[in-house]
C-alpha positions in Angstrom: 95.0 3.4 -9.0 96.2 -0.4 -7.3 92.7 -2.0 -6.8 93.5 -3.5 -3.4 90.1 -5.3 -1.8 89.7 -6.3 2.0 87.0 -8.1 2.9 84.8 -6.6 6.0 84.8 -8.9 9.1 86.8 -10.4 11.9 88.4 -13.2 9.6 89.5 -10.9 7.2 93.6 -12.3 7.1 94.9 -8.5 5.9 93.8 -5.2 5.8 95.5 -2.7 3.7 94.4 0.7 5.8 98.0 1.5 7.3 98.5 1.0 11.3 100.2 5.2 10.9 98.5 6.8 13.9 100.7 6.7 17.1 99.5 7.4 20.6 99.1 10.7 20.2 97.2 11.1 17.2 94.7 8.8 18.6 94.7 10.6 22.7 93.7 14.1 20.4 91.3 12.3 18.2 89.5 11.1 20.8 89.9 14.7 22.5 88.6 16.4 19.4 85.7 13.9 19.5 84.6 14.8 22.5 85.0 18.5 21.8 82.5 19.0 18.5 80.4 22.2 17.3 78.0 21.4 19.1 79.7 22.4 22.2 81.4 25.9 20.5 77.9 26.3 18.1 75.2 25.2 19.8 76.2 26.0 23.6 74.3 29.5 23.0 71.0 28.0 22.5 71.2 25.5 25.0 72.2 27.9 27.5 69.2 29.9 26.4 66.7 26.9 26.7 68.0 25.3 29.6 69.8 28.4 31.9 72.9 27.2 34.4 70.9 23.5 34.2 72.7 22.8 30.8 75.5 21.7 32.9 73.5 19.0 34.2 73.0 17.7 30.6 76.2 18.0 29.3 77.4 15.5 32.4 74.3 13.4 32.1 75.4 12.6 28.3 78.8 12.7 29.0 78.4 9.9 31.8 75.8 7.7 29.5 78.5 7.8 26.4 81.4 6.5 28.5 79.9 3.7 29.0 78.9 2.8 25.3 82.4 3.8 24.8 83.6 1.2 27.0 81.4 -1.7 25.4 82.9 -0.5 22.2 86.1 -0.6 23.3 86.0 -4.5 24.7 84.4 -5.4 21.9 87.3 -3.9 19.5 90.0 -5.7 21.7 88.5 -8.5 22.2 89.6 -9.7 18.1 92.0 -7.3 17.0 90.8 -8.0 13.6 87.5 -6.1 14.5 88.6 -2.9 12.3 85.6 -0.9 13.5 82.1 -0.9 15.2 80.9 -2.3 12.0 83.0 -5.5 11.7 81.6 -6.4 15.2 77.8 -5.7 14.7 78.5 -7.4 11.0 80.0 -10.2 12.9 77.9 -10.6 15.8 74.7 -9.3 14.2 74.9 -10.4 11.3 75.0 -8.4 7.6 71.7 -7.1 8.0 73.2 -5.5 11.1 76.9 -4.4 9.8 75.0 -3.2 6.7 72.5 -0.8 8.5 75.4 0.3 10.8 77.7 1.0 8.4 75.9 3.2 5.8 74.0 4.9 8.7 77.1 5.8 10.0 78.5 6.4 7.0 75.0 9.1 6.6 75.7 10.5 10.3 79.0 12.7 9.2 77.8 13.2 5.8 74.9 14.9 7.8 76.9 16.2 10.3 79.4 17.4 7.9 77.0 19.1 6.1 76.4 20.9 9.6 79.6 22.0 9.8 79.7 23.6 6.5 76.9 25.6 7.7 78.9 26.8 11.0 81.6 28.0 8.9 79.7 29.5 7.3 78.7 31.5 10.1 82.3 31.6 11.8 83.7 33.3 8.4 79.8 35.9 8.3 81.9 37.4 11.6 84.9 38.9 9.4 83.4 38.8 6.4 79.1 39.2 6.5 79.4 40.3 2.9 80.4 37.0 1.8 79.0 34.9 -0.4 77.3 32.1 1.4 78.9 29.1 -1.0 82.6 30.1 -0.5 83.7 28.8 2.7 81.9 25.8 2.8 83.4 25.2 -0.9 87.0 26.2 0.0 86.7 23.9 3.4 85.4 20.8 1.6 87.9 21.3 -1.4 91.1 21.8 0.7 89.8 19.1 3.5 89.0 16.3 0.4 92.6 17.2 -1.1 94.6 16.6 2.4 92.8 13.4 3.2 93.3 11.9 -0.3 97.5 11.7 0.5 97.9 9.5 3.5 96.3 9.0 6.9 99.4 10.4 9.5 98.7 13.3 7.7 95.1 13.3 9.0 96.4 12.3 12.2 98.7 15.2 12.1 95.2 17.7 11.0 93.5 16.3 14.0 96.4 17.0 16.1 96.9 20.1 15.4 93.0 21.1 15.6 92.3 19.6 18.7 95.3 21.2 20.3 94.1 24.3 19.1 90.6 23.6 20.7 92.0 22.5 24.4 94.0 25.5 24.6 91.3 28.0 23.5 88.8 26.3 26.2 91.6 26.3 28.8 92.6 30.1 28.4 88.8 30.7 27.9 89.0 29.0 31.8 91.9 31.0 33.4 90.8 34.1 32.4 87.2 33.4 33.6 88.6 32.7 36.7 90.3 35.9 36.5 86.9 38.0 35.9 85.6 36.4 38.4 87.8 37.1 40.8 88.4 40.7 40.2 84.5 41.5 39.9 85.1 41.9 36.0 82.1 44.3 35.2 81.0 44.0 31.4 79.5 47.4 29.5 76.2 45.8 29.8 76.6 46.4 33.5 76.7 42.4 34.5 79.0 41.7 37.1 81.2 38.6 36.3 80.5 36.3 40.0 79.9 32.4 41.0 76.0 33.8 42.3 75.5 35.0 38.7 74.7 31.0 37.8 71.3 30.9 40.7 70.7 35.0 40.9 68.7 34.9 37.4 66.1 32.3 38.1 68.1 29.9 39.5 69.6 26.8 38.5 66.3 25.4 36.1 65.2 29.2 34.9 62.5 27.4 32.6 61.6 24.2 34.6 61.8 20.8 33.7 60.9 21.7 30.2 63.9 24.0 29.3 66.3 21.6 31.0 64.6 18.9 28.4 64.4 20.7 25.1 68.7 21.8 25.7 69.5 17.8 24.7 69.2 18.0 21.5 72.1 20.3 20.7 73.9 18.8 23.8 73.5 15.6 22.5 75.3 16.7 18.9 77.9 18.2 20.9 78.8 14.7 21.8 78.9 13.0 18.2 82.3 11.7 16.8 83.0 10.6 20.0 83.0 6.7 18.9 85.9 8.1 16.1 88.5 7.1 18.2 86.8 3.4 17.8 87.2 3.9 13.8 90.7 5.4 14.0 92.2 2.6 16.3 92.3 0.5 13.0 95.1 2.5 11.8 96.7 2.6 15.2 99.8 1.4 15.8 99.4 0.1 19.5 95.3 -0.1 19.9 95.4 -2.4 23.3 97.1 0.6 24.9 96.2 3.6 23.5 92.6 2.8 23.1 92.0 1.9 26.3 94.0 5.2 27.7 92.2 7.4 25.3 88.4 5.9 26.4 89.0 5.9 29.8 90.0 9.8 29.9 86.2 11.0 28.3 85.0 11.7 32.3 88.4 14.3 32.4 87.1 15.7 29.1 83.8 16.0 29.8 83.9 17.9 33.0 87.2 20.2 31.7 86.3 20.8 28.1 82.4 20.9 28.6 81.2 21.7 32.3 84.2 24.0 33.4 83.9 26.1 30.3 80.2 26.3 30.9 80.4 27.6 34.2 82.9 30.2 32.9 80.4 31.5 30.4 77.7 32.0 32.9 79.4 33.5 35.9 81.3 35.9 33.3 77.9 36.8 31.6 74.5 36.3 33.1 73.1 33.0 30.8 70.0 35.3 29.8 72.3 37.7 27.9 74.1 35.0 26.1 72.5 35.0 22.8 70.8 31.7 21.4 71.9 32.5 17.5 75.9 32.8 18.4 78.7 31.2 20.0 79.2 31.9 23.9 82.8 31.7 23.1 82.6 34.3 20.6 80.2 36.6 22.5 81.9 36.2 26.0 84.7 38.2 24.6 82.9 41.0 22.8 81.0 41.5 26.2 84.3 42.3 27.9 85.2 44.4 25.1 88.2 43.1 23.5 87.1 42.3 20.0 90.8 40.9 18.9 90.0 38.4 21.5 86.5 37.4 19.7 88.3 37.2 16.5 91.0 34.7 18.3 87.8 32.5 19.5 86.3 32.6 16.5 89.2 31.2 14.9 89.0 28.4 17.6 85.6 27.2 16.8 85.8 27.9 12.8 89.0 25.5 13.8 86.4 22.8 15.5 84.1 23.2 12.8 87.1 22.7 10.7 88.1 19.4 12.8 84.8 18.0 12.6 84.6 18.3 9.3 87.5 16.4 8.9 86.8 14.0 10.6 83.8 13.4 8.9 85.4 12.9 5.6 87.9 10.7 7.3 85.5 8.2 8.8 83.1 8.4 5.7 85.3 7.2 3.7 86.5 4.6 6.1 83.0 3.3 6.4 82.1 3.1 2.6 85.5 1.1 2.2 84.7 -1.4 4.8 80.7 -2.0 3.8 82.1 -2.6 -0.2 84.9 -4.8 0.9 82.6 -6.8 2.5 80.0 -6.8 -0.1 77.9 -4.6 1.4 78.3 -1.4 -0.7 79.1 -0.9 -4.6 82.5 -2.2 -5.7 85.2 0.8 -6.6 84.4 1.7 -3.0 86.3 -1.4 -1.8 89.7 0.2 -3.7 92.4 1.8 -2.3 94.7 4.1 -3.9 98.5 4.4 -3.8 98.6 6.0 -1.0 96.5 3.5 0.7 93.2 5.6 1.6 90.0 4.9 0.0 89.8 8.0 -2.4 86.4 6.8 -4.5 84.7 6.9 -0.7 86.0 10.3 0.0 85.5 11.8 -3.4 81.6 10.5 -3.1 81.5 11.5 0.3 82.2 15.1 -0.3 80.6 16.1 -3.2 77.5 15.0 -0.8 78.5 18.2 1.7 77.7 20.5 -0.8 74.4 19.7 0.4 74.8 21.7 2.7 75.6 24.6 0.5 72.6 24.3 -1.0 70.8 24.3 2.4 72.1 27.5 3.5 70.6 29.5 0.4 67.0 27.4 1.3 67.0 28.6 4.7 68.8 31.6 4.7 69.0 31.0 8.5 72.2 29.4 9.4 71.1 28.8 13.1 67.5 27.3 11.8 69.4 25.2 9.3 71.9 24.1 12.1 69.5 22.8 14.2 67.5 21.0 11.1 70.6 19.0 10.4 71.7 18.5 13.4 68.4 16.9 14.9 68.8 14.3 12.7 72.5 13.4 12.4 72.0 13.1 16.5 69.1 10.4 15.6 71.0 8.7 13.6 73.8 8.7 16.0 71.8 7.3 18.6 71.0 4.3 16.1 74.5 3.7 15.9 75.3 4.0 19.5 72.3 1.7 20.9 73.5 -1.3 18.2 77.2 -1.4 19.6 75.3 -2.4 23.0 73.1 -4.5 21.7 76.2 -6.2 19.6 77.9 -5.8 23.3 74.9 -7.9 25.0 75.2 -10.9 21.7 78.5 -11.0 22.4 78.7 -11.4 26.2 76.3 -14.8 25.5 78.2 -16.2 22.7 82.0 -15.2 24.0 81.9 -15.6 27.5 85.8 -16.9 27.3 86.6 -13.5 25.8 84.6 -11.5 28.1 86.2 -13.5 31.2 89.9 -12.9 29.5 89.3 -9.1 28.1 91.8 -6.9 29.9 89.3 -3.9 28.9 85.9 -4.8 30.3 82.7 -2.7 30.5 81.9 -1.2 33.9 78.5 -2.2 34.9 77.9 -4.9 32.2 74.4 -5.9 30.0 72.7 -4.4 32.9 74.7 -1.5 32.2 73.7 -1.5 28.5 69.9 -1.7 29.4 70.5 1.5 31.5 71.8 3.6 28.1 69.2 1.9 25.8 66.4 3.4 28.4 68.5 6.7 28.4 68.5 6.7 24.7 64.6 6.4 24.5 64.1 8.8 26.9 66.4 11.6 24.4 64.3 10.5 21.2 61.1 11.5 23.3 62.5 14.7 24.4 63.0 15.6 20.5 59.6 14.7 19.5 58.5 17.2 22.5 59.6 20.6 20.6 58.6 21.6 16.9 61.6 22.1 15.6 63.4 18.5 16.8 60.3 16.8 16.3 60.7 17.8 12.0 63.9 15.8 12.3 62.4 13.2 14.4 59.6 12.2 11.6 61.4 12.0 8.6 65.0 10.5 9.7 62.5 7.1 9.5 62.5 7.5 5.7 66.4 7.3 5.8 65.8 3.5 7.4 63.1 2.6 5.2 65.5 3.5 1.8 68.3 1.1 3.7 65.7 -1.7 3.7 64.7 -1.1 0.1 68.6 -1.4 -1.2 69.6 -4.4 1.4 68.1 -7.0 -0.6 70.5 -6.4 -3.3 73.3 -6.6 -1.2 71.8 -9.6 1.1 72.8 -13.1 -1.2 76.3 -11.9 -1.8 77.2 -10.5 1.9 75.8 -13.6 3.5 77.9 -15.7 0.6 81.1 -13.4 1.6 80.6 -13.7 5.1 80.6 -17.5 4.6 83.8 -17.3 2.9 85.8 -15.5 5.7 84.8 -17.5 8.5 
């Protein structure tokens, strides 16, 4: 193995991650961002919570995130040398700042890949409930770890591939809603597929105020990997104009991918007999009866679960690289291997998911385990969203020049960014308003309070480091 070191920040002369991702690889990464398994997963229990009103939250987030998508995205043009989120938070921030974003990210798809172990689980109990519960998630992590550790078109090619895979499922899954609907599609249940079924059954907000509330939590983690396309543009071979093309589509994705097929699911099927323990997508079909059809979708969304999973190990890897190369992180995870991808990071990384092995045979409850993990991966997320806008706000006062000359800029501004900090608050007190989200809630703290514990060890040489590159 070449030991090949970068260092982390925006005076960094080289970086040996390969520019191997063209246009397209990066348009479907940010596609299968936006399209996680939360939205194929967890849509069943928003639905159930929140009733036809779960649209509403879907857009709401959708809205908030394109706008922390666009600080990100002025910020990573605005120095081409900025390699991630991390480099600019590490460089406007400061190390304390880079180092807390970094291996919290870094904890967000460990997390949230340990989640997706746990729906694929689920997604393989539907052929085979006699299975045992270790097997997929082992197989998936095993084959996943293998791909990633040759080069990175070929996990530009994976996320190709799955995300077409997912836009084509939710766009069928729309044509031949609209289909039902129009021919008065009547289920064996007796429901009648129509537009009136979405305000006949309680109307819009079934459950009040407090339903629509409790449904962010899981609509929330529908929306994580979204900032992946900021991670991949470092190994993109044209980031001032494919980043901007891919940030700037999220509103089209958001209302196709998440509102359209929504509406779909609860003209089709009444929302109160969609069940909160299984996917819409998969249960939409064995409604109507045509149980090849529900083994097609649950291909799809064991393929999302598949995708995110992916990704995770892509960016973990990524991010344990970048926080060791800049002396942030222990030292063999600052090497690169032959093939150019950091394979210590990745190994580490996945051995990690088996957590989530471990987590299934705890609970036994693959929806209650779902929800545990993904409660705090979405915390965790947030932390990492609301410091690229505060790193946005630094460095509108200390670049004004590159704000004035960016070709990219944010919509709306710092007053802008105060807007999604206050939305961001407002979702943490929604978790700590039901049981289970509150669990997550109390103890991701401990997670922050270990980071502070190990920074000091990592504090004299990063701040040397940093010294050195600029």
């Amino acid at each position: 193995m070449k030991n090949r070191e970068t260092p982390l920040g925006p005076a960094a002369p080289d970086h040996h991650l390969q520019r191997s991702l063209r246009n397209r690889h990066l348009q479907l990464i940010a596609i299968g961002g936006a399209i996680g398994t939360g939205l194929f997963m967890g849509s069943g229990k928003t639905i159930s919570l929140a009733g036809p009103s779960v649209i509403f939250a879907y857009a709401i987030i959708g809205s908030v995130l394109f706008f922390m998508m666009r600080a990100m995205g002025e910020l990573l043009l605005s120095n081409l040398n900025y390699k991630s989120f991390v480099d600019f938070n590490y460089d406007l921030l400061g190390p304390c700042a880079g180092f807390f974003t970094g291996w919290t990210y870094w904890f967000c798809w460990v997390i949230t890949g340990i989640a997706d172990v746990v729906a694929i689980t689920g997604y393989i109990k539907f052929w085979a409930p006699g299975v045992p519960l270790w097997l997929p998630g082992t197989l998936c992590i095993s084959l996943l770890l293998g791909l990633n550790l040759l080069t990175v078109k070929l996990f530009g090619e994976l996320e190709f591939w799955f995300a077409l895979v997912k836009i084509v499922a939710i766009v069928s899954l729309i044509a031949i809603g609209a289909v039902l609907i129009g021919i008065g599609f009547t289920s064996p249940s007796g429901a009648r597929a129509a537009v009136s079924n979405l305000w006949t059954h309680g109307g819009w907000f079934p459950h009040g105020g407090a339903g629509f509330l409790a449904a962010f939590q899981i609509a929330v983690f529908a929306f994580v990997g979204i900032e992946l396309v900021g991670t991949a543009s470092a190994e993109a071979q044209d980031p001032l104009r494919t980043l901007p093309k891919a940030i700037n589509s999220i509103p089209i994705r958001v209302i196709v991918f998440y509102i359209l097929a929504l509406l779909v699911i609860m003209t089709v099927t009444p929302w109160d007999q969609v069940a909160p323990d299984r996917s819409p997508f998969v249960n939409l079909f064995m409604l109507i009866g045509i149980p090849i059809a529900a083994s097609l979708i649950n291909f799809v969304v064991l393929t999302s679960a598949t995708s995110s999973a992916n990704s995770g190990i892509y960016s973990t890897g990524r991010m344990l690289f970048g926080l060791s190369a800049g002396k942030l992180g222990p030292r063999p995870f600052a090497k690169l291997s032959n093939n150019n991808v950091p394979a210590n990071g990745l190994a580490y990384s996945c051995i990690l998911l088996f957590i989530g092995v471990l987590l299934l045979y705890q609970e036994g409850d693959i929806m209650k385990a779902f929800t545990i993990v993904t409660t705090i991966s979405s915390i965790c997320f947030i932390f990492v969203w609301s410091l690229i806008l505060i790193a946005y706000m630094r460095y509108r006062k200390l670049h004004p020049e590159r704000h004035a000359a960016s070709i990219f800029k944010m919509p709306g501004g710092v007053a802008m960014c105060w807007l999604v900090l206050a939305f961001f608050a407002f979702v943490l007190w929604v978790f700590a308003q039901k049981q289970d989200t509150l669990a997550g809630l109390v103890y991701t703290p401990l997670w922050f309070l270990a980071l502070a514990v190990c920074y000091p060890f990592y504090r004299k040489q990063a701040i040397e480091h940093r010294k050195e590159t600029h």
